[in-house]
Structures are given as structure tokens and as C-alpha cells.
KELOKOL-203129 format. One record per residue (C-alpha): residue in one letter; z, y, x. Coordinates in steps of 0.2 Angstrom, whole numbers, padded with zeros to 4 digits, always signed. Example, Ala and Ser with C-alpha at 12.3 -4.5 7.8 and 13.67 -1.06 7.14 Angstrom:
a+0039-0022+0062s+0036-0005+0068
***
This chain:
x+0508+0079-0326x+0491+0087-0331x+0477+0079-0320x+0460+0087-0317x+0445+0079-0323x+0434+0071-0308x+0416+0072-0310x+0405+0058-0301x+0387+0063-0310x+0376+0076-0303x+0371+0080-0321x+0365+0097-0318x+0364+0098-0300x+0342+0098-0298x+0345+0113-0311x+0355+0121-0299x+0345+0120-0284x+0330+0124-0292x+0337+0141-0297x+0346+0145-0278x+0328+0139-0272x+0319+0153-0282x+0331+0167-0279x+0328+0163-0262x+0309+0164-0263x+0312+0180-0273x+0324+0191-0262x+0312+0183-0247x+0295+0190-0256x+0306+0207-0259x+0311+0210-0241x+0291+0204-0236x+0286+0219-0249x+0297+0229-0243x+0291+0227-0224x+0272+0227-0228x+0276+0243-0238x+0283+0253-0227x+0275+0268-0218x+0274+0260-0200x+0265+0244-0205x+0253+0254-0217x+0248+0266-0204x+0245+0252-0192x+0235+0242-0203x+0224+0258-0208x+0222+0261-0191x+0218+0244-0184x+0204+0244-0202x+0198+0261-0197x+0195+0257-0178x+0186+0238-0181x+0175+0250-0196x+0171+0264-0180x+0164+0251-0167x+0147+0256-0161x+0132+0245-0156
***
């Protein structure tokens, strides 16, 4: 009977969960682009610039 081999080392493993680590930081930095891109946030933001440029003494 064929057995399977058992690994008991974590050889490999701080590799691994560097990289799920970064495409996380990456999809998360793609979603935040995508929200401070949009049109709603942009107008806001020009709008909330424009009216502290405007105030009068």
C-alpha cells in the first residue's frame, strides 16, 4: 500500500503568507483607487475644496 508523504517542516510557509499578505494589500489599494476615483467622491471632494477656497472675511 502506497503511503503519502507527511510533511512536519513549514519550509516555505513565511513565503506563502508574505505573498497572500500582499495580494491582499494589492486588491485592497485597488478597490481604495477605485472608490476615491469615482465620480461621486471626486465631485464631493471639489466641492468641499471649492467652498473652503470661496469663504469670505
Amino acid at each position: 500500500m502506497y503511503k503519502l508523504p507527511i510533511f512536519r517542516d513549514d519550509d516555505g510557509m513565511a513565503t506563502i503568507e508574505y505573498a497572500i499578505a500582499t495580494l491582499a494589500a494589492a486588491a485592497l489599494a485597488a478597490v481604495l483607487y477605485l472608490v476615491v476615483s469615482s465620480e461621486a467622491v471626486v465631485s464631493g471632494l471639489t466641492g468641499l475644496i471649492e467652498r473652503a477656497l470661496s469663504v469670505k472675511f
